[in-house]
PyMOL Python script that loads the backbone (N, CA, C, O; Angstrom):
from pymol import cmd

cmd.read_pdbstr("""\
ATOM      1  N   UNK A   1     144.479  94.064 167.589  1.00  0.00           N
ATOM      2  CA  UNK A   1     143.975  95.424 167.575  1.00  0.00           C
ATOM      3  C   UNK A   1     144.929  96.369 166.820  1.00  0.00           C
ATOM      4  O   UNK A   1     144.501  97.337 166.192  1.00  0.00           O
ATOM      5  N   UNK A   2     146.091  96.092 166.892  1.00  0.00           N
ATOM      6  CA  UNK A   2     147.193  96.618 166.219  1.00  0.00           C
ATOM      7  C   UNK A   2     147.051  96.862 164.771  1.00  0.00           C
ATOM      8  O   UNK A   2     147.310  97.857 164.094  1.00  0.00           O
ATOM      9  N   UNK A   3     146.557  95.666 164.457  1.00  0.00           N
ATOM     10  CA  UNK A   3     146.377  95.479 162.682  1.00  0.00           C
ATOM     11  C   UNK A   3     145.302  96.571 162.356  1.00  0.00           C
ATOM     12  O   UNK A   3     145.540  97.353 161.436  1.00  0.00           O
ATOM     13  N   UNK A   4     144.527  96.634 162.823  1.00  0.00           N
ATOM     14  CA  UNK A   4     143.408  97.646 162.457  1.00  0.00           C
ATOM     15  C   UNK A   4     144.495  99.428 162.308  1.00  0.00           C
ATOM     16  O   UNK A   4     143.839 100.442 162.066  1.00  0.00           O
ATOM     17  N   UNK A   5     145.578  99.518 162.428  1.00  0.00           N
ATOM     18  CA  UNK A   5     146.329 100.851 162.575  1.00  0.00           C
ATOM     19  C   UNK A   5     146.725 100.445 160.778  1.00  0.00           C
ATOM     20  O   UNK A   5     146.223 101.144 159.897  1.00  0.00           O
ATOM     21  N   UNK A   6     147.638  99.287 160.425  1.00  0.00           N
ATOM     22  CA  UNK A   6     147.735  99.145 159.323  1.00  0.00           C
ATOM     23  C   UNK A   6     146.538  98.851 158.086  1.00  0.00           C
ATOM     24  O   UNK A   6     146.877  98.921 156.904  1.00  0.00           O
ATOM     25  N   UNK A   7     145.382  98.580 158.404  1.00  0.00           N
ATOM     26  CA  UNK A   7     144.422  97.961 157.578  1.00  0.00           C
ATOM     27  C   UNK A   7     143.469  98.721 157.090  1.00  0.00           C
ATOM     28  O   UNK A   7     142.797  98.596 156.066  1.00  0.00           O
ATOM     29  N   UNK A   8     143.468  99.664 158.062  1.00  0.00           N
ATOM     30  CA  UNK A   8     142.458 100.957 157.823  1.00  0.00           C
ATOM     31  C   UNK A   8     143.095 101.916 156.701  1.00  0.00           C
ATOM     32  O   UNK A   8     142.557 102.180 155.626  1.00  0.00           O
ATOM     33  N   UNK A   9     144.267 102.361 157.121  1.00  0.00           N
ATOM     34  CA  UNK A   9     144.968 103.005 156.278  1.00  0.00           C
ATOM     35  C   UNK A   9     144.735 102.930 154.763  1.00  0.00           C
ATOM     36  O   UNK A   9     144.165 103.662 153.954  1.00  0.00           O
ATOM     37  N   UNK A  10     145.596 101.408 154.666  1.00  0.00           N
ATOM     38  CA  UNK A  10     145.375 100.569 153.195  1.00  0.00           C
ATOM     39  C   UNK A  10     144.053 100.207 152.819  1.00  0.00           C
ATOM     40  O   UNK A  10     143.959  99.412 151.884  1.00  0.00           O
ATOM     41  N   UNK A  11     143.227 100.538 153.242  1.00  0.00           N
ATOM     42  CA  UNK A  11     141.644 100.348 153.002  1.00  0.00           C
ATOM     43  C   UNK A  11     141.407 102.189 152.354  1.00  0.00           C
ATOM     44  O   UNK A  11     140.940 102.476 151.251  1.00  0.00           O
ATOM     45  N   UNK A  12     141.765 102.935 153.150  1.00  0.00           N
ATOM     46  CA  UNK A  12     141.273 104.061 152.507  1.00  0.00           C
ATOM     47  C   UNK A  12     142.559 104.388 151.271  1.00  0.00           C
ATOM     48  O   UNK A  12     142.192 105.345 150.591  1.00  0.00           O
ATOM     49  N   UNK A  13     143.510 104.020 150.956  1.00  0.00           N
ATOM     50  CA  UNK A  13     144.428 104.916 150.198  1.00  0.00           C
ATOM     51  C   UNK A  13     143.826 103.951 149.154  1.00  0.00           C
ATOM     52  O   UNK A  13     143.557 104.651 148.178  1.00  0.00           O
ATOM     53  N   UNK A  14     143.350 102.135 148.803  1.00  0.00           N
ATOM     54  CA  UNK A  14     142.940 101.358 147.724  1.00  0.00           C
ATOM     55  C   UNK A  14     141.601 102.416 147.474  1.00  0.00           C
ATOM     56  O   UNK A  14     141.447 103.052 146.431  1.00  0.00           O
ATOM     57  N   UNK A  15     140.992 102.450 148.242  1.00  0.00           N
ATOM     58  CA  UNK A  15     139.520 103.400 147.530  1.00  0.00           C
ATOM     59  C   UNK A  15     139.652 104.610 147.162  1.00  0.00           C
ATOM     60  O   UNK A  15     139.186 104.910 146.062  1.00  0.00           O
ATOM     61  N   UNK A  16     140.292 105.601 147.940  1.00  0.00           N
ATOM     62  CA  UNK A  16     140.493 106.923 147.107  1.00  0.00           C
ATOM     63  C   UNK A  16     140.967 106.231 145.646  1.00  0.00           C
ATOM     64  O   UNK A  16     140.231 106.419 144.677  1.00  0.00           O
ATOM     65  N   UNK A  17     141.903 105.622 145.520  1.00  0.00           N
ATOM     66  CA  UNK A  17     142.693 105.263 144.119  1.00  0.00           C
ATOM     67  C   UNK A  17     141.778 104.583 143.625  1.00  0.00           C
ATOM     68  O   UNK A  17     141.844 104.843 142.423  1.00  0.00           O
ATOM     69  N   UNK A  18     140.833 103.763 143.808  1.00  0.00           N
ATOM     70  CA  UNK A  18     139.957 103.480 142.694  1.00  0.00           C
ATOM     71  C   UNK A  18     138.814 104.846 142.382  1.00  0.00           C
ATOM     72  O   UNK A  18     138.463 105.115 141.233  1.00  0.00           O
ATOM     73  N   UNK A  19     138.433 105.450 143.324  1.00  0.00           N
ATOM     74  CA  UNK A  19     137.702 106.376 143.192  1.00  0.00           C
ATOM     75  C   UNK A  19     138.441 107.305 141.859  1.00  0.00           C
ATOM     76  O   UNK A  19     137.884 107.806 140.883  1.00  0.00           O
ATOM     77  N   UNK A  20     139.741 107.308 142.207  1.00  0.00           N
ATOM     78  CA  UNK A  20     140.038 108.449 141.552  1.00  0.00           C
ATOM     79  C   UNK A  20     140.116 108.147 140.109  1.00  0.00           C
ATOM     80  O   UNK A  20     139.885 109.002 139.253  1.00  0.00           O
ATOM     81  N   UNK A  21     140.522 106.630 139.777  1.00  0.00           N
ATOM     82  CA  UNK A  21     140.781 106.205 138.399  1.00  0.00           C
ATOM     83  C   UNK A  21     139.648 106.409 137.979  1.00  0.00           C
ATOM     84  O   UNK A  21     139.520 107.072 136.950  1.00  0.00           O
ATOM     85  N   UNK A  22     138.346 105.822 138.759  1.00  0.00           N
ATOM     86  CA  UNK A  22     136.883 106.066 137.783  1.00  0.00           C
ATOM     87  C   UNK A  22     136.664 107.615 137.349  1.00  0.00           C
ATOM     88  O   UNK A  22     136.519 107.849 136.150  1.00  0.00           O
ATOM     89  N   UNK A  23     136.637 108.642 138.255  1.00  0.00           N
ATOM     90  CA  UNK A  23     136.706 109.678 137.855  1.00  0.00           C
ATOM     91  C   UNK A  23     137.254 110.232 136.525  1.00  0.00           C
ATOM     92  O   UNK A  23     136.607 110.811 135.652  1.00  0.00           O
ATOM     93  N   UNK A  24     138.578 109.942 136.538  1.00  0.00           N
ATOM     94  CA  UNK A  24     139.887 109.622 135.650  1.00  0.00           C
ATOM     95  C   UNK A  24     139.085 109.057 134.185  1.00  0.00           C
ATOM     96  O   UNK A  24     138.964 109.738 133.167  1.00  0.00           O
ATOM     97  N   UNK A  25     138.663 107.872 134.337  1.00  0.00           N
ATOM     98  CA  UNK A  25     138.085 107.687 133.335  1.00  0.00           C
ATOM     99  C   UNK A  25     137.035 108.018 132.573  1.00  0.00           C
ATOM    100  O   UNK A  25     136.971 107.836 131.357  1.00  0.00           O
ATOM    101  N   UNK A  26     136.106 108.559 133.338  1.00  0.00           N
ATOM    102  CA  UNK A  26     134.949 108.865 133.115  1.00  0.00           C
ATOM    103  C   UNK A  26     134.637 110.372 132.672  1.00  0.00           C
ATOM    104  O   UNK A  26     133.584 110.610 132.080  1.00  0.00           O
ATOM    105  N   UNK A  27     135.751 111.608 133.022  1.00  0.00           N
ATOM    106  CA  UNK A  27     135.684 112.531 132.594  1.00  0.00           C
ATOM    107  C   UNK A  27     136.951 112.528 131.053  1.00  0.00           C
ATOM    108  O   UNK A  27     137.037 113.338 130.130  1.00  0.00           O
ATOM    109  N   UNK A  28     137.663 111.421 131.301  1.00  0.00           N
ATOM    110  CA  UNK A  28     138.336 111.067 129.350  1.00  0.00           C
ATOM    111  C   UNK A  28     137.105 110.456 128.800  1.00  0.00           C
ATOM    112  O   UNK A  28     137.457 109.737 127.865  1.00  0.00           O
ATOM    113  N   UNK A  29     135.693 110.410 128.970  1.00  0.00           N
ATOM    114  CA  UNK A  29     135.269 109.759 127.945  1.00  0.00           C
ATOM    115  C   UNK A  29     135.407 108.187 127.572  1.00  0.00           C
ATOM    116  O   UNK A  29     135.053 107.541 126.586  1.00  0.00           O
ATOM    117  N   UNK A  30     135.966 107.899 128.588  1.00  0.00           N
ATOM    118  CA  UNK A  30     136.135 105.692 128.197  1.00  0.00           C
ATOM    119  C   UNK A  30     134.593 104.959 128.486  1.00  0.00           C
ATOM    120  O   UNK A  30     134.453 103.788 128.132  1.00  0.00           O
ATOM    121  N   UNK A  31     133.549 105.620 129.079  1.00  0.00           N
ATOM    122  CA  UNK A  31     132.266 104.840 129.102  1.00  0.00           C
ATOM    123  C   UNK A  31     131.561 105.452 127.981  1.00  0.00           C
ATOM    124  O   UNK A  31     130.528 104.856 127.676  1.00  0.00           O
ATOM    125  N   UNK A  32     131.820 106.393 127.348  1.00  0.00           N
ATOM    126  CA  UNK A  32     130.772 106.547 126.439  1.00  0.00           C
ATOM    127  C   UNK A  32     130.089 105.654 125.408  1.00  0.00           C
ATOM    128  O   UNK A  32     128.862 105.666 125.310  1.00  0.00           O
ATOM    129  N   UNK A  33     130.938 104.795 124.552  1.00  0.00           N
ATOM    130  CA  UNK A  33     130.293 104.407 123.535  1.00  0.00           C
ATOM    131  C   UNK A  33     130.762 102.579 124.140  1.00  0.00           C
ATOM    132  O   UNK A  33     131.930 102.206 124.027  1.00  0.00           O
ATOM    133  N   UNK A  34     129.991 101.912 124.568  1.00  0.00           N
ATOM    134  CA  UNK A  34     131.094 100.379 124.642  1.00  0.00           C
ATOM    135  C   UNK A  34     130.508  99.296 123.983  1.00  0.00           C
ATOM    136  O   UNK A  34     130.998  98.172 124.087  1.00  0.00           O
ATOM    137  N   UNK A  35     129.031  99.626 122.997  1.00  0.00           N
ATOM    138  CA  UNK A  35     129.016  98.701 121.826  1.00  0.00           C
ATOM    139  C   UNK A  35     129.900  99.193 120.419  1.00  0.00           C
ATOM    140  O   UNK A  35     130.426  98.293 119.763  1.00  0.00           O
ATOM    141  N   UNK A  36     129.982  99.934 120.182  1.00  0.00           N
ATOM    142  CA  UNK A  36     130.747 100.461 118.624  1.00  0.00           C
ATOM    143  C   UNK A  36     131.982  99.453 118.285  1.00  0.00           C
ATOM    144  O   UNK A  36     132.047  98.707 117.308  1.00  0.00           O
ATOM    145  N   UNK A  37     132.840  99.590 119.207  1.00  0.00           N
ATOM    146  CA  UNK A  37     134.122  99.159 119.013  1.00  0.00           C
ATOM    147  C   UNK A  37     133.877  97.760 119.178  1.00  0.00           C
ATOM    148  O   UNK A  37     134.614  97.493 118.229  1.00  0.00           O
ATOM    149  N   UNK A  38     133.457  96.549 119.582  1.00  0.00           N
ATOM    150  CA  UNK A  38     133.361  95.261 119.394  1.00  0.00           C
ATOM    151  C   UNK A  38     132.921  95.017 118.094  1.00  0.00           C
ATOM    152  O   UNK A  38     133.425  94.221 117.302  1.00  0.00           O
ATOM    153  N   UNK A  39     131.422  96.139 117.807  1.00  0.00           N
ATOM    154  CA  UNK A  39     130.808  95.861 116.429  1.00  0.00           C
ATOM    155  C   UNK A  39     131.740  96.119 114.902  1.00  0.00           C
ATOM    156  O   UNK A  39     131.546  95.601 113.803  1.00  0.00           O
ATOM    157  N   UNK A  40     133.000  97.313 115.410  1.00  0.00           N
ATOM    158  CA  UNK A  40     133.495  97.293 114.509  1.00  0.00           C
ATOM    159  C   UNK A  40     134.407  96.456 114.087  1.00  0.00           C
ATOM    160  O   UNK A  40     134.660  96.249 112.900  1.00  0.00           O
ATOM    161  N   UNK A  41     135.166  95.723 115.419  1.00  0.00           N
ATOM    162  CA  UNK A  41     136.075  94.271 114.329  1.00  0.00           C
ATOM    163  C   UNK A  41     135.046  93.358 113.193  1.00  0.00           C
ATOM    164  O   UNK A  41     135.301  92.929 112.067  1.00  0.00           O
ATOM    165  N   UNK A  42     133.692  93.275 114.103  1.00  0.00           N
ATOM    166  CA  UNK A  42     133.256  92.450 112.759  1.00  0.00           C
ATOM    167  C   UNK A  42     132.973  93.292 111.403  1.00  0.00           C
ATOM    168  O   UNK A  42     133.382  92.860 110.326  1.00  0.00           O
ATOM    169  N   UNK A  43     132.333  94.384 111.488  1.00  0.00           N
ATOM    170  CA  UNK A  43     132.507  94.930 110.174  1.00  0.00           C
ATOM    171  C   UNK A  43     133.688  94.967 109.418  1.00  0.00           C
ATOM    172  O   UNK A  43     133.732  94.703 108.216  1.00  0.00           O
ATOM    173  N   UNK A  44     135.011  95.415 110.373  1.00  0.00           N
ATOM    174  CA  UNK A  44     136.143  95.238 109.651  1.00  0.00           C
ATOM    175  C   UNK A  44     136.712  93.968 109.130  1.00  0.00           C
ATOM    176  O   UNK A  44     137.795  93.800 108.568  1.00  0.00           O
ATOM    177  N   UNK A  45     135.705  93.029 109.442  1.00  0.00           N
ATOM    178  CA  UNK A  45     136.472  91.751 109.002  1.00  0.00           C
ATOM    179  C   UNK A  45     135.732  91.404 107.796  1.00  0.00           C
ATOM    180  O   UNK A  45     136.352  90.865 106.880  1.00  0.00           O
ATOM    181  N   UNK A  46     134.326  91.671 107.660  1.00  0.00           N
ATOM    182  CA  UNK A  46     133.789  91.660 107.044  1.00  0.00           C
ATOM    183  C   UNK A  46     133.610  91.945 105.520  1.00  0.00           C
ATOM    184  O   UNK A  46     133.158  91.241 104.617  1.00  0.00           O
ATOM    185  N   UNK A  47     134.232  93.512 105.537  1.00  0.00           N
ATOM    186  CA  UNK A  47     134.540  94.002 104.330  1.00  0.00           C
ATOM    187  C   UNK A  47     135.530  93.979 103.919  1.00  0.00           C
ATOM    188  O   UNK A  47     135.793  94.493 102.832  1.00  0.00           O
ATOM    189  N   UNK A  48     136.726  93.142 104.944  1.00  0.00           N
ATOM    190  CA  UNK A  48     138.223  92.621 104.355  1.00  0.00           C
ATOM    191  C   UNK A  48     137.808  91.596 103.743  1.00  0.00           C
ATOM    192  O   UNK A  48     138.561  91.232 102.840  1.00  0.00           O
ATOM    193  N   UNK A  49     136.716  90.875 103.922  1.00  0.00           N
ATOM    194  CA  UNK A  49     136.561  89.351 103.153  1.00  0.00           C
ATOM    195  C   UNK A  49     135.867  89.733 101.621  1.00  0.00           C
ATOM    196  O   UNK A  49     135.983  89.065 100.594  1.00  0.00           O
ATOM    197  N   UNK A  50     135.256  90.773 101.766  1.00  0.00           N
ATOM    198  CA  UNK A  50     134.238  91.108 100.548  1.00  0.00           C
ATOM    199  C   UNK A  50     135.506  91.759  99.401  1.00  0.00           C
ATOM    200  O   UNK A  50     135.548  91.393  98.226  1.00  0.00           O
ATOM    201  N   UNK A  51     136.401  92.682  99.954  1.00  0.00           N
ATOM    202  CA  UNK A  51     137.223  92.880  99.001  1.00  0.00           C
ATOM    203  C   UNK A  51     138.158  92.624  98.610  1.00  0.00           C
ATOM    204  O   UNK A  51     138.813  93.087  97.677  1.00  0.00           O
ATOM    205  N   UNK A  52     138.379  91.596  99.509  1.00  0.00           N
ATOM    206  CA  UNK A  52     139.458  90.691  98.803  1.00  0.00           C
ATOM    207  C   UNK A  52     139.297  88.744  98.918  1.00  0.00           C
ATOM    208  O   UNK A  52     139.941  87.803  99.381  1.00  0.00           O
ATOM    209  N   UNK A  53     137.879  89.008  98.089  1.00  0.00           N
ATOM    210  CA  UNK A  53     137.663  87.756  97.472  1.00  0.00           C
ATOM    211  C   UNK A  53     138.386  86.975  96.509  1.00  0.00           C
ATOM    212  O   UNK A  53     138.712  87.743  95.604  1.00  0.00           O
ATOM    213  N   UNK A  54     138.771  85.864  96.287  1.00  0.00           N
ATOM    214  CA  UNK A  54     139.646  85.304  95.548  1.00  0.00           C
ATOM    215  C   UNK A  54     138.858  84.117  95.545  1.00  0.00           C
ATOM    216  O   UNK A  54     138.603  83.444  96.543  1.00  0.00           O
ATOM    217  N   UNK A  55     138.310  83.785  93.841  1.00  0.00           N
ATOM    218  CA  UNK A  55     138.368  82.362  93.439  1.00  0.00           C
ATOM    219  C   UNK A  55     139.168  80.876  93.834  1.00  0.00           C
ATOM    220  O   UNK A  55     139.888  80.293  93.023  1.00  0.00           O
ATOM    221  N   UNK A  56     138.959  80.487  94.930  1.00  0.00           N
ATOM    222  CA  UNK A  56     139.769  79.471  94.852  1.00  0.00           C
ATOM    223  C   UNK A  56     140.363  78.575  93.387  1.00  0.00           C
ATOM    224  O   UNK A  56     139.785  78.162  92.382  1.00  0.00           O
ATOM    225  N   UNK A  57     141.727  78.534  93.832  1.00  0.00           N
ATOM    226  CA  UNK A  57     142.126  77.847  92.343  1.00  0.00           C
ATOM    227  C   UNK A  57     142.296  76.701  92.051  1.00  0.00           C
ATOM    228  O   UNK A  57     143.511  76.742  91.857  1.00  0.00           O
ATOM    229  N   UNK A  58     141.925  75.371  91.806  1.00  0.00           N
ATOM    230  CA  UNK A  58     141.728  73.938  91.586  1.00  0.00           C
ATOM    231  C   UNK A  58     143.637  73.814  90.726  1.00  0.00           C
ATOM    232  O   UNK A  58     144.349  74.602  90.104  1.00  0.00           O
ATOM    233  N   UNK A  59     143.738  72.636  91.105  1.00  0.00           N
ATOM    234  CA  UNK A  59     144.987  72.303  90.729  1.00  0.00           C
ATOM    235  C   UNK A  59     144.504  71.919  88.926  1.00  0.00           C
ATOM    236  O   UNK A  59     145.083  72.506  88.012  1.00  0.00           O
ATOM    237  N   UNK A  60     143.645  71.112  88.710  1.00  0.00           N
ATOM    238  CA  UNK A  60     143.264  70.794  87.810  1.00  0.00           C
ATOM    239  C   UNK A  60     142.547  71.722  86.305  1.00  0.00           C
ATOM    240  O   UNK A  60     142.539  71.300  85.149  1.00  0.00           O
ATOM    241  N   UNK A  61     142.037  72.966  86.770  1.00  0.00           N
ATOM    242  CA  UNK A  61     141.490  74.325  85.891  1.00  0.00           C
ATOM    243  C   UNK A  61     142.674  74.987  85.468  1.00  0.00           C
ATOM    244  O   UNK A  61     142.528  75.659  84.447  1.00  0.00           O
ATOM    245  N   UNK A  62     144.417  74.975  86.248  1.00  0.00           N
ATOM    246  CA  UNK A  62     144.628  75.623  85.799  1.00  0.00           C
ATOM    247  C   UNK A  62     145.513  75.123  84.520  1.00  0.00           C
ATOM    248  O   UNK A  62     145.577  73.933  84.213  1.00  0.00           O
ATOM    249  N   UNK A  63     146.191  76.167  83.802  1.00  0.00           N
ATOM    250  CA  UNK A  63     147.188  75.763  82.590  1.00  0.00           C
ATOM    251  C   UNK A  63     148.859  74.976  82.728  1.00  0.00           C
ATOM    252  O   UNK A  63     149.863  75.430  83.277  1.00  0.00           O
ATOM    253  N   UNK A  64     148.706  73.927  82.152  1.00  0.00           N
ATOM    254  CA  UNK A  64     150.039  72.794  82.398  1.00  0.00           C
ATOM    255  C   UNK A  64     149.755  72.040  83.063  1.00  0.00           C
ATOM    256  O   UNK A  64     150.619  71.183  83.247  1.00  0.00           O
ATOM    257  N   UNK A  65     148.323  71.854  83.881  1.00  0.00           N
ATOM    258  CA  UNK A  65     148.069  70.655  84.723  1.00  0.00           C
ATOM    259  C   UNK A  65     147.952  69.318  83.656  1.00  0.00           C
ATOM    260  O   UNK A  65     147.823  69.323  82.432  1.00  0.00           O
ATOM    261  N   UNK A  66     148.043  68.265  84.538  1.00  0.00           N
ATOM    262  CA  UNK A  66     147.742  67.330  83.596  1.00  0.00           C
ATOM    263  C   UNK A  66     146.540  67.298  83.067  1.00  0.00           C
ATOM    264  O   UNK A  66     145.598  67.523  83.827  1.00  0.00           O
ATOM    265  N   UNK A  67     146.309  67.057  81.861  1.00  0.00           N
ATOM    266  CA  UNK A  67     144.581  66.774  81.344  1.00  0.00           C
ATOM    267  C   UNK A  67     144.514  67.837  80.397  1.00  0.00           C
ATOM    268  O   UNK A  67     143.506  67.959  79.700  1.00  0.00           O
ATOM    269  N   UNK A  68     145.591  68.713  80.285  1.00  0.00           N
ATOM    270  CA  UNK A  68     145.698  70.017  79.138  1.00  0.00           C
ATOM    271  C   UNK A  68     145.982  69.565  77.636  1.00  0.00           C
ATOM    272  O   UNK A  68     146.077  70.408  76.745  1.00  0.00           O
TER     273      UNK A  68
END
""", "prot")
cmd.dss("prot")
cmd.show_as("cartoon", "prot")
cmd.util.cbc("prot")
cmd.orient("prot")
């Protein structure tokens, strides 16, 4: 019966504190947008590949290989 003096306590001070972080978060704005930012690594990876395309170079095409 004792434990219920310690358990209650720590039951309400964990929920105010989550209560309060959601609050916390939710008036900074962290739920607003939560597809954008996943979608943008792939775009960003995307148009890192497009502009910096590079011909792979064959040992053999280039100049001083054997067969020149």
């Amino acid at each position: 019966m004792t434990i219920l003096y310690i358990i209650i306590p720590i039951a309400i001070i964990l929920v105010s504190s989550f209560v309060f972080f959601f609050i916390w978060a939710v008036k900074t704005e962290q739920f607003d947008d939560l597809e954008t930012p996943a979608h943008k690594i792939l775009i960003d990876d995307w148009n890192d590949k497009l502009t910096n395309f590079q011909s792979p170079s064959f040992p053999l095409f280039q100049k001083g290989a054997k067969g020149d």
